[in-house]
C-alpha positions, 0 to 999 in steps of 0.5 A: 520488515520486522527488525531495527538494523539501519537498512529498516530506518532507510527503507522506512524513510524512502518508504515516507518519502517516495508515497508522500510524493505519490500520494499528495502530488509533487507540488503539494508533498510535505514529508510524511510523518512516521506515527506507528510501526507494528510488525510488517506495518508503518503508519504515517501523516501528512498535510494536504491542503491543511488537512491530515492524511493517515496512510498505512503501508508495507513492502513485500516479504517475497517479490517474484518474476523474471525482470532485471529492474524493478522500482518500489513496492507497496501495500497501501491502505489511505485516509484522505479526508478531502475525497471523504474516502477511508480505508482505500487499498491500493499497490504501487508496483514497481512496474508499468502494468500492462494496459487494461491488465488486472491484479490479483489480490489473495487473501485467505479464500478470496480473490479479489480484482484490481484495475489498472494505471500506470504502477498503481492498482485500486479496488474498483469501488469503495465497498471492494476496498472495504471486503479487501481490509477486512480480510486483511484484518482476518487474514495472515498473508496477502498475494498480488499477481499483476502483469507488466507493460513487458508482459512480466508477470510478478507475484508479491507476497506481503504478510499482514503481521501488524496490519489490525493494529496499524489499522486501528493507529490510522483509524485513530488518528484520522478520525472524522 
């Protein structure tokens, strides 16, 4: 994602857009507000019940498998200040997964587990979302490795160019 030609600003803007709409639901979806971009990394805001939500966010590098659609793919890494939750990891994927499937998350050495709903992936705990940031902090590449509902099986290669420093710009902003 590192450039500035106009296919960058509209894939930052549906970036904004469509997990703005993920995120907070439709019927509470404010437009997100870019606040940072470092490297392969943007960072937004927005309002949810009055409070501030910080969200971090890229597309892969590299999107692998055999299938003739696929929807938007993304990294995530959210504050949401009412669930008192920091630094939750998730995918969205693009894709129905198959039910009860898992994804693969490789960074470095480590693999690490991710269930299952619909086209979104999270860690199954907060202590598994914090093992999986800090090793993208370490880190300089990510795969994901999921299945569809199809049976499909895509791998996704992210880099984590800028993820520290985006990170931080999050942390930040979002404080408590």
């Amino acid at each position: 994602m590192a450039g500035s030609g106009p296919m960058t600003h509209f894939r930052s803007f549906w970036l904004g857009a469509v997990l703005a709409l993920g995120i907070a639901g439709v019927a509470q979806a404010q437009e997100p507000q870019t606040i940072g971009r470092n490297n392969d990394w943007i960072a937004y805001t927005y309002k949810s019940g009055g409070k501030t939500v910080c969200y971090m966010a890229s597309t892969p590098l590299k999107a692998e498998g055999n299938y003739s659609k696929r929807g938007h793919i993304y990294a995530l890494v959210t504050h949401h200040p009412d669930a008192e939750s920091r630094g939750e990891f998730s995918i969205v994927t693009g894709y129905t997964y198959k039910t009860d499937s898992e994804v693969d998350v490789e960074i470095g050495s480590r693999t690490y587990k991710l269930f299952t709903d619909k086209d979104r992936a999270w860690a199954p705990d907060g202590k598994t979302d914090g093992s999986i940031v800090s090793a993208m902090i370490k880190g300089s590449k990510m795969v994901v490795k999921g299945v569809s509902s199809r049976g499909t099986r895509t791998t996704d290669t992210y880099s984590l160019r800028g993820f520290t420093a985006t990170k931080k710009l999050i942390d930040k902003t979002c404080r408590k």
